[in-house]
C-alpha positions as CSV (number, residue, x, y, z in Angstrom):
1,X,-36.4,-15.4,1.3
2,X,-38.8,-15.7,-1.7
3,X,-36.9,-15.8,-5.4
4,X,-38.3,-12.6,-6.7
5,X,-37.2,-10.3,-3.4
6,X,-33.7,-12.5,-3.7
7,X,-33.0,-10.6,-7.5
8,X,-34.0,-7.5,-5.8
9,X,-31.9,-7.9,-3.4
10,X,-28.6,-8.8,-6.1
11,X,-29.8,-5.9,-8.0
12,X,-29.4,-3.7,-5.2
13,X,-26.1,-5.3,-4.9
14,X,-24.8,-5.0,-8.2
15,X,-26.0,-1.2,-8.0
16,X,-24.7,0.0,-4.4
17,X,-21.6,-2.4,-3.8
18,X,-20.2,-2.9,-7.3
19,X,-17.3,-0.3,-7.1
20,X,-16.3,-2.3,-3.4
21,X,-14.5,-5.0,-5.6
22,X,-12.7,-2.4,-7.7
23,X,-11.6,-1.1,-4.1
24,X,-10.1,-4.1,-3.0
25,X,-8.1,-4.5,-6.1
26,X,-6.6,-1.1,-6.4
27,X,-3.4,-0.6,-5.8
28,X,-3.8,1.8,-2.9
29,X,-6.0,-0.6,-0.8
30,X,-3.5,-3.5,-1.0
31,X,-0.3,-1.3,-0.3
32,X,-2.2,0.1,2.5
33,X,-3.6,-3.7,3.9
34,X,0.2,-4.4,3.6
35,X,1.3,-1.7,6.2
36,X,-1.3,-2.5,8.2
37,X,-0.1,-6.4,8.7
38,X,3.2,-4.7,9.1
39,X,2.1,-3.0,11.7
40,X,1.4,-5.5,14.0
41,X,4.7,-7.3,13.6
42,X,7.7,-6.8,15.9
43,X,10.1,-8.2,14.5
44,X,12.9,-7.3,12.7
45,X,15.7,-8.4,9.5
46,X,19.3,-7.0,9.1
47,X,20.0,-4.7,6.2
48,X,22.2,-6.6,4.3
49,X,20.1,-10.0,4.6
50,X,16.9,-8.0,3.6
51,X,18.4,-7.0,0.5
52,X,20.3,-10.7,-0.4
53,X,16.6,-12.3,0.2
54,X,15.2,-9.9,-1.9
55,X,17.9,-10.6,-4.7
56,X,17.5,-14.3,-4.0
57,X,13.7,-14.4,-4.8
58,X,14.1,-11.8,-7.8
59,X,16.6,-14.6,-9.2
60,X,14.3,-17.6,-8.5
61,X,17.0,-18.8,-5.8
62,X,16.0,-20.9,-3.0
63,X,16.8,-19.7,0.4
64,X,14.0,-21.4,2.5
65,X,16.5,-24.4,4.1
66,X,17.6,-21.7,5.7
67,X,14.6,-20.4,7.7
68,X,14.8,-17.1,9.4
69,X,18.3,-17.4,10.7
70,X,21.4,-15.0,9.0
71,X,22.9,-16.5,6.0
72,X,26.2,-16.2,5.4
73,X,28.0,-15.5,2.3
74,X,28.9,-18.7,1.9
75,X,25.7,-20.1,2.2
76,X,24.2,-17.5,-0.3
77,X,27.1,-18.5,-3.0
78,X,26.2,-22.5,-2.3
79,X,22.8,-21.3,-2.8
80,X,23.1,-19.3,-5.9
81,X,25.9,-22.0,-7.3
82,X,23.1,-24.4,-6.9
83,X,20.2,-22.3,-8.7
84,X,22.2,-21.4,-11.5
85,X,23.4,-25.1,-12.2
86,X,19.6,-26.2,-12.0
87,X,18.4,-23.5,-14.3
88,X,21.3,-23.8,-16.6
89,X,21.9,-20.1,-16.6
90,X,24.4,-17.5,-14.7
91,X,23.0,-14.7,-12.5
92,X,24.6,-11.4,-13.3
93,X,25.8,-9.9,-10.2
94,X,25.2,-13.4,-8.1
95,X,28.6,-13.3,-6.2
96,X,30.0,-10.3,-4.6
97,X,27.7,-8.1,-6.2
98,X,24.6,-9.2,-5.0
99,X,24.1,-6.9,-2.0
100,X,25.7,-3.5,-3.5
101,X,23.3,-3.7,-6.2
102,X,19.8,-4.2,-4.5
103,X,21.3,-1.8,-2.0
104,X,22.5,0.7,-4.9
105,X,18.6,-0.1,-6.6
106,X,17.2,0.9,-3.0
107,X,19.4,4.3,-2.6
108,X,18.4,5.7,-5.3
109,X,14.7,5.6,-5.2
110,X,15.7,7.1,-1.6
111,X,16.9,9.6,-2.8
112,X,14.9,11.0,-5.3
113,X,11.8,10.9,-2.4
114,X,14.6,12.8,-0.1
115,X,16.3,14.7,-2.2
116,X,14.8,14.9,-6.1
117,X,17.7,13.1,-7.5
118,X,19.6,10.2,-8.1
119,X,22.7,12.2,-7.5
120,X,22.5,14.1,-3.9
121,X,25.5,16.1,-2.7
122,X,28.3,14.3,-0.9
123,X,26.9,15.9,2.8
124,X,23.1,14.8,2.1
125,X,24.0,11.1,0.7
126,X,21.9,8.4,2.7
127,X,23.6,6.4,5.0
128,X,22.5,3.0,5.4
129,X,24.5,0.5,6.8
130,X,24.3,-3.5,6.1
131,X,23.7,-3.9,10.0
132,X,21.2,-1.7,10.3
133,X,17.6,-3.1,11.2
134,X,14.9,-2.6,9.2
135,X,11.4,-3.1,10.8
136,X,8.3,-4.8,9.0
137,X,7.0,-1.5,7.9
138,X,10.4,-1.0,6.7
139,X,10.2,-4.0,4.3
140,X,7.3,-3.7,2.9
141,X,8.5,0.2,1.7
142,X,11.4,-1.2,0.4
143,X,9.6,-3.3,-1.3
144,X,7.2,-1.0,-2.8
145,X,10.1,1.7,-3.9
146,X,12.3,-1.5,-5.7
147,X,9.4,-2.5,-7.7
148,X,8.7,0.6,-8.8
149,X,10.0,2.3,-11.6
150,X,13.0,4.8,-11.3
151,X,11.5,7.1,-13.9
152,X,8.2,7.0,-12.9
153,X,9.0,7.9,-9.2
154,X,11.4,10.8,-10.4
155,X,8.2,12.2,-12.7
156,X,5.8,11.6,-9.5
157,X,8.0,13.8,-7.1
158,X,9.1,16.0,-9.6
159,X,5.1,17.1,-10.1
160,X,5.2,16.8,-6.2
161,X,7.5,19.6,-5.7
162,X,6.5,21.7,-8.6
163,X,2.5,21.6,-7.1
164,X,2.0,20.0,-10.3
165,X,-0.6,17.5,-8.9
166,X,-3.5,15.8,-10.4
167,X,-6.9,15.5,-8.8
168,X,-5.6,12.0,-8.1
169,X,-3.3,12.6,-5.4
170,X,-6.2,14.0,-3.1
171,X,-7.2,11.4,-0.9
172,X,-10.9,11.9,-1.1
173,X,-12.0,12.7,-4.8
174,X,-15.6,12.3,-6.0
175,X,-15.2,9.4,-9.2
176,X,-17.9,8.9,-11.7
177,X,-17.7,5.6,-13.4
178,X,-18.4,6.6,-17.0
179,X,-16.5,5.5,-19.7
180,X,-14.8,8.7,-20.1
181,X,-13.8,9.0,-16.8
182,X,-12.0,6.0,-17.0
183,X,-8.6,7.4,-17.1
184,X,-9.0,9.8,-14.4
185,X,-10.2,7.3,-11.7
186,X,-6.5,5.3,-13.2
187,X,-5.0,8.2,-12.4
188,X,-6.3,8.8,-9.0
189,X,-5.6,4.9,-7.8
190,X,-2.0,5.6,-8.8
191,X,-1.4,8.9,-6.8
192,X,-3.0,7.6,-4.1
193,X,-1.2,4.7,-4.2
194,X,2.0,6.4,-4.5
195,X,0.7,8.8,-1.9
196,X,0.2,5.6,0.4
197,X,3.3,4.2,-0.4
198,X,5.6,7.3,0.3
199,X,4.1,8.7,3.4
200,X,4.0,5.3,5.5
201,X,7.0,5.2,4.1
202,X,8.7,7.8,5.7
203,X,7.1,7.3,9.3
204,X,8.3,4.2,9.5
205,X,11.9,4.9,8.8
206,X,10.7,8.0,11.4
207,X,10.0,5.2,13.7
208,X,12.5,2.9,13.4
209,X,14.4,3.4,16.5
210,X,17.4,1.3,15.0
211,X,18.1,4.1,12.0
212,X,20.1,7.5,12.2
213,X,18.7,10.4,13.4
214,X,19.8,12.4,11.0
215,X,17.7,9.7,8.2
216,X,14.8,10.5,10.4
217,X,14.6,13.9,10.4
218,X,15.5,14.0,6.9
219,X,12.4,11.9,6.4
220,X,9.8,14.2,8.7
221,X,11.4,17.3,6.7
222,X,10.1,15.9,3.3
223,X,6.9,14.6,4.6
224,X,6.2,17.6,5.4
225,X,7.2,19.4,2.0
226,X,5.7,16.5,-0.2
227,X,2.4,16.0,1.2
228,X,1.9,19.0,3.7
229,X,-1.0,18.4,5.5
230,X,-4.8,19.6,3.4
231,X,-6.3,20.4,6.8
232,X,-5.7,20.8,10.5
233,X,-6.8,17.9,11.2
234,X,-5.4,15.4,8.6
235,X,-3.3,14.0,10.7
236,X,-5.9,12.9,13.1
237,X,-7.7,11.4,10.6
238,X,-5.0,9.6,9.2
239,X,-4.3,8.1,12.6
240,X,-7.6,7.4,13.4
241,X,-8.0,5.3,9.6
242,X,-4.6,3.7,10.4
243,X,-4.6,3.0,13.9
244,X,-8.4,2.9,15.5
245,X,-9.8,0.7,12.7
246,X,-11.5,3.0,9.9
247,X,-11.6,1.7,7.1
248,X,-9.6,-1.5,7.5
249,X,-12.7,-3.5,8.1
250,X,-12.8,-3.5,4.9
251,X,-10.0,-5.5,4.9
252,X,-11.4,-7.7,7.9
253,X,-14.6,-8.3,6.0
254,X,-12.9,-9.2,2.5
255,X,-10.7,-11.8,5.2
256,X,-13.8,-13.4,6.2
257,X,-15.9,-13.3,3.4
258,X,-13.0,-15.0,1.3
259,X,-12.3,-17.5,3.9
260,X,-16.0,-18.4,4.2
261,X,-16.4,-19.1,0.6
262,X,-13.4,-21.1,1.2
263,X,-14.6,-23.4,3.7
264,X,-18.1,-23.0,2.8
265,X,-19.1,-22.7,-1.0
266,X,-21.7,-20.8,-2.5
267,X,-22.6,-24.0,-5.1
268,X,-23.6,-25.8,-2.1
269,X,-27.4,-25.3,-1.7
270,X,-27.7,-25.9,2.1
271,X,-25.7,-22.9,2.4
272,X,-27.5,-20.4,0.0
273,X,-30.0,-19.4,2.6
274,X,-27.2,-18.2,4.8
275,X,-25.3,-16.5,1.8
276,X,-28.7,-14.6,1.3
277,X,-28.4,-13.5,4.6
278,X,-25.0,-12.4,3.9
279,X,-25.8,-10.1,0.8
280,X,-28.9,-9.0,2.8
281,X,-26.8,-7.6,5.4
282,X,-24.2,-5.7,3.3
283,X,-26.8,-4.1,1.1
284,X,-28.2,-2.8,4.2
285,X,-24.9,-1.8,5.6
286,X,-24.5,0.1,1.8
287,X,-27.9,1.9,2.7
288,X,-27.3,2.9,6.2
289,X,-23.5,4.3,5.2
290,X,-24.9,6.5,2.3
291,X,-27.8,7.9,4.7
292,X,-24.7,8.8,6.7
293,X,-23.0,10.2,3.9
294,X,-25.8,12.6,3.0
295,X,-26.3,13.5,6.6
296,X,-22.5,14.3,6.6
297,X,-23.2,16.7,3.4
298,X,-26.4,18.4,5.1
299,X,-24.2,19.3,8.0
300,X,-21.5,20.9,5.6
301,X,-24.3,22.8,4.2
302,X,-25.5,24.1,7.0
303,X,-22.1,25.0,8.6
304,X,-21.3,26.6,4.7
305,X,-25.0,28.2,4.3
306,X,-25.4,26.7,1.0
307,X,-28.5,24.7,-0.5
308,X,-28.5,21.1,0.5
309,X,-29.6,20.7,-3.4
310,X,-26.2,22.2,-4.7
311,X,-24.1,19.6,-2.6
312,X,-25.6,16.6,-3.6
């Protein structure tokens, strides 16, 4: 490839394929990569571990000599004992506490998705017992819903319930990247995100065959009050994005591309001509998806009868 038609070629790229970074790195995509991983994995952690492990790495203790088998509380004492005379420092809530209050952190972000409140009545309190098994998809929920703020997921479900929703929390928003814009496309990443977050969420507590029923239908009901389906056939889509590829070769592609430059740098020059190849082939892939894209919006038009001028 001759120097001048490489620069066109970057140009292109900097034009067509600069938001795709920005796409990887929002906090939707990743949330969504992590289900997806989660997904695929069958197996399975107690309750009551999931919740000691997850105190254990907030507190910088060590629990890898243990591997994947069940701690005991002995060992997780030994273990914090240890930590806390290495770092010179005392954990609050290390001993006995440890479990209640990850478990106390997780119920009530539970319940404000369930129920709008930190505070259900006596008959609608969660149930979760330390025995209970939590699946990957689980985890990575729980996860999700302990790093998030307790406020800010009380403001996001309150606005859910109200129908006091920003253009963010629809799934497929038009984004100009102008300066002023800049706050609204914020905006959008985070409801999406939380959008993400919640509703794979709930299915996979839907899913999990090891949780109560009445958990489970308690999660469908909300689903469906929170994010009610936008059309028919959301829920297709969604299974086709989730479950028949979609958009996670995105994902793959951002795998292999980052595992490439690993093994095989850029800086070395008898792989630049390849590399060129590379960025040849994605702007092309740009092109051919955005002659899709307007062949998708001629369609509407026609099914709509309006001007194929007033829709791009």
């Amino acid at each position: 490839m001759k120097r001048k038609e490489l620069e066109e070629f970057k140009k292109r790229w900097e034009e067509n394929l600069g938001g795709l970074g920005e796409m990887l790195n929002s906090p939707w995509f990743a949330v969504s990569i992590k289900y997806d991983e989660a997904e695929k994995n069958k197996c399975c952690i107690k309750l009551g571990q999931y919740v000691l492990r997850y105190w254990a790495q907030l507190h910088g203790v060590d629990l890898s000599p243990y591997g994947d088998k069940e701690i005991t509380t002995d060992e997780f004492k030994q273990a914090v004992t240890k930590a806390q005379t290495e770092m010179k420092t005392d954990f609050e809530g290390g001993e006995g506490n440890a479990e209640n209050n990850i478990l106390d952190q997780l119920k009530r972000r539970l319940n404000i998705i369930l129920f709008g409140t930190t505070k259900p009545e006596e008959d609608q309190k969660i149930k979760l017992g330390k025995n209970d098994l939590l699946s990957a998809s689980n985890v990575v929920f729980f996860d999700e819903l302990l790093k998030t703020d307790v406020g800010d997921l009380k403001t996001i479900i309150d606005d859910r319930e109200i129908g006091n929703i920003t253009g963010a929390q629809k799934k497929h928003v038009h984004i100009e990247y102008e300066e002023h814009n800049k706050r609204k496309k914020q905006e959008i990443e985070l409801d999406d995100y939380y959008k993400e977050m919640i509703v794979r969420g709930l299915r996979s507590l839907e899913k999990n065959e090891w949780i109560k029923t009445s958990l489970k239908r308690t999660a469908q009901s909300r689903l469906d009050s929170l994010y009610p389906p936008e059309t028919p056939d959301e829920v297709e889509e969604d299974s086709y994005l989730t479950e028949c590829g979609g958009w996670i070769v995105f994902n793959e592609l951002d795998l292999e591309l980052r595992l490439c430059e690993k093994h095989f740098p850029r800086a070395n020059l008898v792989n630049r001509e390849t590399y060129d190849k590379i960025l040849e082939a994605l702007v092309e892939c740009n092109e051919k998806v955005i002659d899709c894209v307007s062949e998708l919006c001629e369609i509407d038009c026609k099914m709509n009868g309006t001007n194929i001028e007033d829709c791009l």
